[in-house]
mmCIF file of the N, C-alpha and C atoms, coordinates in Angstrom:
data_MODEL
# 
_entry.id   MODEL 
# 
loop_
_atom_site.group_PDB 
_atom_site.id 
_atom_site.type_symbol 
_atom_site.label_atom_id 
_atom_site.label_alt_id 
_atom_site.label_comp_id 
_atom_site.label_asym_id 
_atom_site.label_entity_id 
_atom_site.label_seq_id 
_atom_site.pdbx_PDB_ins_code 
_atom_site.Cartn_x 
_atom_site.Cartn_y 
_atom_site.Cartn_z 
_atom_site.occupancy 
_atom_site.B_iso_or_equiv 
_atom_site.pdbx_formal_charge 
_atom_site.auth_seq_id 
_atom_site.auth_comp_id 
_atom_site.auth_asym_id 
_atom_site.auth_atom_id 
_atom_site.pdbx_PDB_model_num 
ATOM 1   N N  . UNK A 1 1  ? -34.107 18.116  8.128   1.00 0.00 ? 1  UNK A N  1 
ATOM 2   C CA . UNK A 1 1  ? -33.157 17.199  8.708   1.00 0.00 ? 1  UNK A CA 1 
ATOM 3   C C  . UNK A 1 1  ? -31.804 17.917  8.812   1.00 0.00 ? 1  UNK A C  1 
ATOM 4   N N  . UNK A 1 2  ? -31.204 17.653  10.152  1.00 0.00 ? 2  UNK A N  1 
ATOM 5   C CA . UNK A 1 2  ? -29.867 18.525  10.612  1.00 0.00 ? 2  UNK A CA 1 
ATOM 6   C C  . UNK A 1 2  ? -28.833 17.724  9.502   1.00 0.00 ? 2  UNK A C  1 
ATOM 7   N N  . UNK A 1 3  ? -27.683 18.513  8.846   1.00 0.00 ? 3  UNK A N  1 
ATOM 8   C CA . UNK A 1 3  ? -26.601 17.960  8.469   1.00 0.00 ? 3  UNK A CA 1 
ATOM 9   C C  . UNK A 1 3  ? -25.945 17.591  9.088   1.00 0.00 ? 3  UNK A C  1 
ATOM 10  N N  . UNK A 1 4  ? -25.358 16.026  9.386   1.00 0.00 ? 4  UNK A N  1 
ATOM 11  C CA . UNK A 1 4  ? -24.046 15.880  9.914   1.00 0.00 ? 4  UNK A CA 1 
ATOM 12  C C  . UNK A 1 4  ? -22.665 16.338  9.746   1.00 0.00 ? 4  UNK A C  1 
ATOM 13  N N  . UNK A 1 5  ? -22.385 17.288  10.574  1.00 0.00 ? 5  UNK A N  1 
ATOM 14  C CA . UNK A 1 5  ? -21.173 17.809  10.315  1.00 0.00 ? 5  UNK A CA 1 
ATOM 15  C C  . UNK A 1 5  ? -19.637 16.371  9.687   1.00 0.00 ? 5  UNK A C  1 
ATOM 16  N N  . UNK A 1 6  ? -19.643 15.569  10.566  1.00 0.00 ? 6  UNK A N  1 
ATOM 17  C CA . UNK A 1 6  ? -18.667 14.710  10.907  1.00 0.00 ? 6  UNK A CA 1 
ATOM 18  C C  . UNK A 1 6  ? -18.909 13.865  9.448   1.00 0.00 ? 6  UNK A C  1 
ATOM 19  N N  . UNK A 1 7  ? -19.910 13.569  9.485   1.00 0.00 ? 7  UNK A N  1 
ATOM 20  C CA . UNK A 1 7  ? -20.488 12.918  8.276   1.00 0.00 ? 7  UNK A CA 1 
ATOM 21  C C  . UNK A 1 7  ? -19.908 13.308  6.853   1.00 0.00 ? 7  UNK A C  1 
ATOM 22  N N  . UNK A 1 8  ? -20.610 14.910  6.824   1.00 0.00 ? 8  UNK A N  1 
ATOM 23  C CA . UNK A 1 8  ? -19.921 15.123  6.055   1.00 0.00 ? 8  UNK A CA 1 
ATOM 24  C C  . UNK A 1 8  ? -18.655 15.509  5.422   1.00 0.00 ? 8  UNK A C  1 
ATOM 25  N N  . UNK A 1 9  ? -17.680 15.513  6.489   1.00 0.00 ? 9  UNK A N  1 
ATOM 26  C CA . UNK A 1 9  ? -15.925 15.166  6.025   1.00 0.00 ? 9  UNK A CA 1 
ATOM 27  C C  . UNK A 1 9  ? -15.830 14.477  6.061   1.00 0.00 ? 9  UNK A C  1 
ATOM 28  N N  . UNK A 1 10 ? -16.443 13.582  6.639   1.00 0.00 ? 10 UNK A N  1 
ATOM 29  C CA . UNK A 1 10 ? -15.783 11.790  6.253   1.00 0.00 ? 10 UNK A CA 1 
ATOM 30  C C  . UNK A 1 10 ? -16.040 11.813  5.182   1.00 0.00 ? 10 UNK A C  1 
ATOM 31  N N  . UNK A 1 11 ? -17.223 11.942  4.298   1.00 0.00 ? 11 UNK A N  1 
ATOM 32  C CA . UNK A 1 11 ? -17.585 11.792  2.636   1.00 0.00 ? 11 UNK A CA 1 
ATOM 33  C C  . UNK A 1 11 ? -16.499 12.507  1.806   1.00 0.00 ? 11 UNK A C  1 
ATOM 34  N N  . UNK A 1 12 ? -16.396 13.671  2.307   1.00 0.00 ? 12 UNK A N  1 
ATOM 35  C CA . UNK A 1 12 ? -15.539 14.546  1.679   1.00 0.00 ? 12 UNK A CA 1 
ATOM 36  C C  . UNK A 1 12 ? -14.067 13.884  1.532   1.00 0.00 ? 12 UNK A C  1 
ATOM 37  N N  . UNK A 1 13 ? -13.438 13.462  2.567   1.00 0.00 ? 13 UNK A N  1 
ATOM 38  C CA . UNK A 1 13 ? -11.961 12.586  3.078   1.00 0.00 ? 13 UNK A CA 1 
ATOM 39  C C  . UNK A 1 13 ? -12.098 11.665  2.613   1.00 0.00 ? 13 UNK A C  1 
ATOM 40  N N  . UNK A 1 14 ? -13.092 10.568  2.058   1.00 0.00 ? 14 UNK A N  1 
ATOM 41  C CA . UNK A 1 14 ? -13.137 9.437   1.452   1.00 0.00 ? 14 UNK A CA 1 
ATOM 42  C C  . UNK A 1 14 ? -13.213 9.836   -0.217  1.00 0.00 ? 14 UNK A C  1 
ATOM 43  N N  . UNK A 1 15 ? -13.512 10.862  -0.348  1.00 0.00 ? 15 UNK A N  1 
ATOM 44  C CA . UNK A 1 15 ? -13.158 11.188  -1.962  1.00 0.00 ? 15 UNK A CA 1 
ATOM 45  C C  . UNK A 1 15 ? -12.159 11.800  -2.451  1.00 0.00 ? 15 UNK A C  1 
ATOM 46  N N  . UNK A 1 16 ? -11.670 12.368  -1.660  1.00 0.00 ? 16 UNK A N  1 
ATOM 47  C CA . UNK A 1 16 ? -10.542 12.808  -2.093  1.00 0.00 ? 16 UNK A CA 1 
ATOM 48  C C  . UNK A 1 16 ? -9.436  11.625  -1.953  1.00 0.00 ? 16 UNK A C  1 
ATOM 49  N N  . UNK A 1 17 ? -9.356  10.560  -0.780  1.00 0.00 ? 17 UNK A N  1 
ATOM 50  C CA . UNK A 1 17 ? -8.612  9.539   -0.753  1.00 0.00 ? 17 UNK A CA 1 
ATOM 51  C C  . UNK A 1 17 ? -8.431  8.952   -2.104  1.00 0.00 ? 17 UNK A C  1 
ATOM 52  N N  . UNK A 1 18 ? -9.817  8.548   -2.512  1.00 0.00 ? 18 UNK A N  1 
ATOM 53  C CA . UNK A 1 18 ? -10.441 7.690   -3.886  1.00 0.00 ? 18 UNK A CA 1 
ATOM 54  C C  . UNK A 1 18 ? -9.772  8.264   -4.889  1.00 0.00 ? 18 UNK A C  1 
ATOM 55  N N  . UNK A 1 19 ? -9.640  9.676   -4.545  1.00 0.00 ? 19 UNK A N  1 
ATOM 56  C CA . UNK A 1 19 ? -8.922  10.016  -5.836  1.00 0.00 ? 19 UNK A CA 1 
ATOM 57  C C  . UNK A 1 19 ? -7.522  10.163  -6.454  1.00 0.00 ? 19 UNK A C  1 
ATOM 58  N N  . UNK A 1 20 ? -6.759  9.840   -5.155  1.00 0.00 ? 20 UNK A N  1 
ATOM 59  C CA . UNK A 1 20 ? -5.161  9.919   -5.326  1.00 0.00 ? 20 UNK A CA 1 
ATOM 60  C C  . UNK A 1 20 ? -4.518  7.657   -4.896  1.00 0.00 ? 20 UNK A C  1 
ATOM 61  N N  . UNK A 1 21 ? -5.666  7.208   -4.798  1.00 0.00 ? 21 UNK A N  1 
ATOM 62  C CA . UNK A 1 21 ? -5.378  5.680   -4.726  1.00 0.00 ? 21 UNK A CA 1 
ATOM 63  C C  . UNK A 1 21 ? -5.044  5.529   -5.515  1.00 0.00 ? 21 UNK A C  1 
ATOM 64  N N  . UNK A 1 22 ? -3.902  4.361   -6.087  1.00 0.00 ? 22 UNK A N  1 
ATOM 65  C CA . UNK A 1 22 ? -3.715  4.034   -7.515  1.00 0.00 ? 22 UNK A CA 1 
ATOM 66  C C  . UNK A 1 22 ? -5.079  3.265   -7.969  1.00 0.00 ? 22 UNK A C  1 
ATOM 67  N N  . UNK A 1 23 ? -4.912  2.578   -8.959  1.00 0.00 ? 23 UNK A N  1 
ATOM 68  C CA . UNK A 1 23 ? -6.124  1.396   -9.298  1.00 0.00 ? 23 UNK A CA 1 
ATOM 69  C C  . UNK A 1 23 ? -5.283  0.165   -9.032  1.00 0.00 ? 23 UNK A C  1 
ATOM 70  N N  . UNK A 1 24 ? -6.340  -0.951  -8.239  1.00 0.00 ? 24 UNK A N  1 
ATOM 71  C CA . UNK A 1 24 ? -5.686  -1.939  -8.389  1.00 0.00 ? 24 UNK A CA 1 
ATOM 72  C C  . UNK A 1 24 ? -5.023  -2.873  -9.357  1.00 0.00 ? 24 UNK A C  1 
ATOM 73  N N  . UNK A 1 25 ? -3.822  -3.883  -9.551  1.00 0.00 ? 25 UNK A N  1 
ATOM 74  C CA . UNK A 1 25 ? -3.354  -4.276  -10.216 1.00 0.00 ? 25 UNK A CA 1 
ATOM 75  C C  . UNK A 1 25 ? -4.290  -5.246  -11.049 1.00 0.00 ? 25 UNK A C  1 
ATOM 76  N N  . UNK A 1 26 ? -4.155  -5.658  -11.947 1.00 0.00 ? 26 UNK A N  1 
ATOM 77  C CA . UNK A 1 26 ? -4.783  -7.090  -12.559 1.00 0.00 ? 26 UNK A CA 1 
ATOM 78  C C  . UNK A 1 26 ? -3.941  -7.676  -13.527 1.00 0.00 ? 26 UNK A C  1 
ATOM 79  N N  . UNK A 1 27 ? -3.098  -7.216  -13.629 1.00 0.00 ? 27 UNK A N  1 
ATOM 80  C CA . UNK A 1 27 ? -1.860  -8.315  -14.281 1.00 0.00 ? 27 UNK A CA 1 
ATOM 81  C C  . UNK A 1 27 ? -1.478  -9.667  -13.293 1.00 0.00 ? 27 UNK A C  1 
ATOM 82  N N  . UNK A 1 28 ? -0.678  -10.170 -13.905 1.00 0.00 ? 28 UNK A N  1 
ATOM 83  C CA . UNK A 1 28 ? 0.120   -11.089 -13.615 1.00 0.00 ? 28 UNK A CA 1 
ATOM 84  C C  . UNK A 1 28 ? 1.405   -10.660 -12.231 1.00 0.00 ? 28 UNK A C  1 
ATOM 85  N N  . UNK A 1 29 ? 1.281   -11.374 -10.580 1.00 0.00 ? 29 UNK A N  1 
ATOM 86  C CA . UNK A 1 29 ? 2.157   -10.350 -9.953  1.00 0.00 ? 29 UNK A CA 1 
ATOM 87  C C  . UNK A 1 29 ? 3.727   -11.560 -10.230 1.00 0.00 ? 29 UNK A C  1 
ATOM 88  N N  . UNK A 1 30 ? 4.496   -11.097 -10.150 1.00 0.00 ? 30 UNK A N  1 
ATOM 89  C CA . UNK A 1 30 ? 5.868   -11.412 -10.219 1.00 0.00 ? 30 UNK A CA 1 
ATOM 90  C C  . UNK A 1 30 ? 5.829   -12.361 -8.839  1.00 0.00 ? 30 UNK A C  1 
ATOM 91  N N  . UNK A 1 31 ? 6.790   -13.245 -8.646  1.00 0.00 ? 31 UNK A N  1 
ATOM 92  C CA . UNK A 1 31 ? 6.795   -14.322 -8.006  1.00 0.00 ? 31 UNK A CA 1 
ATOM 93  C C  . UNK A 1 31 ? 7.739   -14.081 -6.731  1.00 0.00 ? 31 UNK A C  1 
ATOM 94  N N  . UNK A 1 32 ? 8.618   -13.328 -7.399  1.00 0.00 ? 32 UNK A N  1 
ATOM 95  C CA . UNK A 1 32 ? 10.028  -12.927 -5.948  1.00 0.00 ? 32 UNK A CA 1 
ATOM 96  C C  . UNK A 1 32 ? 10.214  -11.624 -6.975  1.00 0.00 ? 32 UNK A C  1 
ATOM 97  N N  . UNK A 1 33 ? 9.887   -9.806  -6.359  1.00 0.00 ? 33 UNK A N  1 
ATOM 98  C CA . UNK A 1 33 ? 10.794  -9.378  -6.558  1.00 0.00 ? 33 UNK A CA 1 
ATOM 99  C C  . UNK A 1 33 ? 12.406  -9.222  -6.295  1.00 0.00 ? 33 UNK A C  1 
ATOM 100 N N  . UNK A 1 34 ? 13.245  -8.629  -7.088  1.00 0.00 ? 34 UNK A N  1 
ATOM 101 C CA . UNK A 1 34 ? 14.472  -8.625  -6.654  1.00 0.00 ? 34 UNK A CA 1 
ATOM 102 C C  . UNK A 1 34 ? 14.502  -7.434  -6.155  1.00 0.00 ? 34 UNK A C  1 
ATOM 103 N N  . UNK A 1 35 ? 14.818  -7.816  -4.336  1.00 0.00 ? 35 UNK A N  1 
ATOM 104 C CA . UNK A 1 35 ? 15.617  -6.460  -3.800  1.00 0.00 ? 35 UNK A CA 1 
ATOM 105 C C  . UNK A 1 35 ? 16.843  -6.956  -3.279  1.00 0.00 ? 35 UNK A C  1 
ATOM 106 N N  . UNK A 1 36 ? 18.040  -6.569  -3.666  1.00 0.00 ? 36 UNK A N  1 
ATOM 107 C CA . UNK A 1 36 ? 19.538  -6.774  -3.612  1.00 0.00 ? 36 UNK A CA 1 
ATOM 108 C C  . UNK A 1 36 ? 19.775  -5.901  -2.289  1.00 0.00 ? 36 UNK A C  1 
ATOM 109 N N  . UNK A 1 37 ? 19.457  -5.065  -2.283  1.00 0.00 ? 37 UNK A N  1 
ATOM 110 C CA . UNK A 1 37 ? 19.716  -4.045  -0.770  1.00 0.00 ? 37 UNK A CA 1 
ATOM 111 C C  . UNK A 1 37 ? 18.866  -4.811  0.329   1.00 0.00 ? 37 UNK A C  1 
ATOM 112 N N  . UNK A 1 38 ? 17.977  -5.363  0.217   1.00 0.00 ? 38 UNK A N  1 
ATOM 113 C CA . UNK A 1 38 ? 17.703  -6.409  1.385   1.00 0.00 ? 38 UNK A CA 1 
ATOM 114 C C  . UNK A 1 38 ? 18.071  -7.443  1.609   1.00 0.00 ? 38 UNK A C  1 
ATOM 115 N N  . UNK A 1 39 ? 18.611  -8.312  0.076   1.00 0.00 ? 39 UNK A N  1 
ATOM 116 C CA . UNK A 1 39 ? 19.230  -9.494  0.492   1.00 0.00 ? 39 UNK A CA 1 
ATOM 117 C C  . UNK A 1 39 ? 20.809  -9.066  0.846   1.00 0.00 ? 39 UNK A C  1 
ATOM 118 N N  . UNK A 1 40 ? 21.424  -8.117  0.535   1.00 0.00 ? 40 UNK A N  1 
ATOM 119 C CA . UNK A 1 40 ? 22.525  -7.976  1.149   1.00 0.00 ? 40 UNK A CA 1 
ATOM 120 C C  . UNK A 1 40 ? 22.947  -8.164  2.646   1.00 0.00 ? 40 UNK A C  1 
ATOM 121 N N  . UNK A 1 41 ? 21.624  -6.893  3.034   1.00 0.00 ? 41 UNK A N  1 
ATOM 122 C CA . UNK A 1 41 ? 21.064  -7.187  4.936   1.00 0.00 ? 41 UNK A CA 1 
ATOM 123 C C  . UNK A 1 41 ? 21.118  -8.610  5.529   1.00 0.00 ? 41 UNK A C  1 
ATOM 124 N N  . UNK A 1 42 ? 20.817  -9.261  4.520   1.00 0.00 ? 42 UNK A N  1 
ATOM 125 C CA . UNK A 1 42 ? 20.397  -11.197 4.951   1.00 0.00 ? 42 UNK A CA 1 
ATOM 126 C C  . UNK A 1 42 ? 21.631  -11.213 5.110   1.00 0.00 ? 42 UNK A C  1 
ATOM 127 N N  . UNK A 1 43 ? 22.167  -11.386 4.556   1.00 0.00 ? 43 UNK A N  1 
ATOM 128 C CA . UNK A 1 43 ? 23.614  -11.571 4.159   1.00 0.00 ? 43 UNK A CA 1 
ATOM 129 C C  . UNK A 1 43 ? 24.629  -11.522 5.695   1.00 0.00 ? 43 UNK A C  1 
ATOM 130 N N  . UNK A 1 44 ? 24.118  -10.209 5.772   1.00 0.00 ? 44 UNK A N  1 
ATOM 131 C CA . UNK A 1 44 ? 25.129  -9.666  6.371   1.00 0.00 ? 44 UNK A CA 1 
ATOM 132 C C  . UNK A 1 44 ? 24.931  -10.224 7.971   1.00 0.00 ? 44 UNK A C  1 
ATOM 133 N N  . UNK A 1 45 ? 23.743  -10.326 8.203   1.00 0.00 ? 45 UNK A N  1 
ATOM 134 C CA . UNK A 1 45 ? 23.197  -11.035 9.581   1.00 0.00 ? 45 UNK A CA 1 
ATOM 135 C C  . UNK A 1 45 ? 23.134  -12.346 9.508   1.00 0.00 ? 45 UNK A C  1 
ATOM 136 N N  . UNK A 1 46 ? 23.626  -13.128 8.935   1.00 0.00 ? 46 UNK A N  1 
ATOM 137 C CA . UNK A 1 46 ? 23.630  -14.753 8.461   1.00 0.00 ? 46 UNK A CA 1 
ATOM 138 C C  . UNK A 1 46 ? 22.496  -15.443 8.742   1.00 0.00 ? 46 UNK A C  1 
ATOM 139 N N  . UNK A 1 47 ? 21.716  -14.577 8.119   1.00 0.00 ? 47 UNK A N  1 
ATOM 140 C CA . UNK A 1 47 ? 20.340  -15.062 7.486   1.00 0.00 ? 47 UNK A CA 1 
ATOM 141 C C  . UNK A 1 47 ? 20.115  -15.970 6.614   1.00 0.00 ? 47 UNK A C  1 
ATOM 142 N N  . UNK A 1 48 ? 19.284  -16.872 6.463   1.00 0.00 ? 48 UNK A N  1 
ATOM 143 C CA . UNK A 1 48 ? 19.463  -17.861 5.594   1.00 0.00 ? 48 UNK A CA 1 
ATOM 144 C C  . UNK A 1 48 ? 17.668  -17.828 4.557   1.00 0.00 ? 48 UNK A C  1 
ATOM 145 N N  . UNK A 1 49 ? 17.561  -18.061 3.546   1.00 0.00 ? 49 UNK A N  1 
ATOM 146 C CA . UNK A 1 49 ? 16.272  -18.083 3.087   1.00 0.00 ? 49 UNK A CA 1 
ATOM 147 C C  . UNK A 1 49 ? 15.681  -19.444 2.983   1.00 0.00 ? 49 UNK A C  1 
ATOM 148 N N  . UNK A 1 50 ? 14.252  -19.043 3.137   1.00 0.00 ? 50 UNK A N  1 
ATOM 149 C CA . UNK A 1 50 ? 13.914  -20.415 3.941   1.00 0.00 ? 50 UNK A CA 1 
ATOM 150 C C  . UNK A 1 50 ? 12.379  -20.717 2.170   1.00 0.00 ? 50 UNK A C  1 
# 
């Protein structure tokens, strides 16, 4: 049976991906982070939070 060339970098590219992914979270996620440099932006465009 011929090797798939294509095949096999995709396998190859999907493991190496796998290996620099973080792991997913399973804590508890926070509800609103605080980013101050974006709500400033709001701010500044008289944005309002909804």
């Amino acid at each position: 049976m011929p090797i798939d060339p294509f095949a096999a970098l995709n396998a190859m590219l999907r493991a190496e991906a796998a290996r620099f992914t973080p792991p997913p979270r399973t804590g508890p996620v926070p509800e609103k982070a605080a980013e101050p440099e974006a709500e400033e932006a709001r701010e500044e465009r008289g944005e309002k939070e909804m």
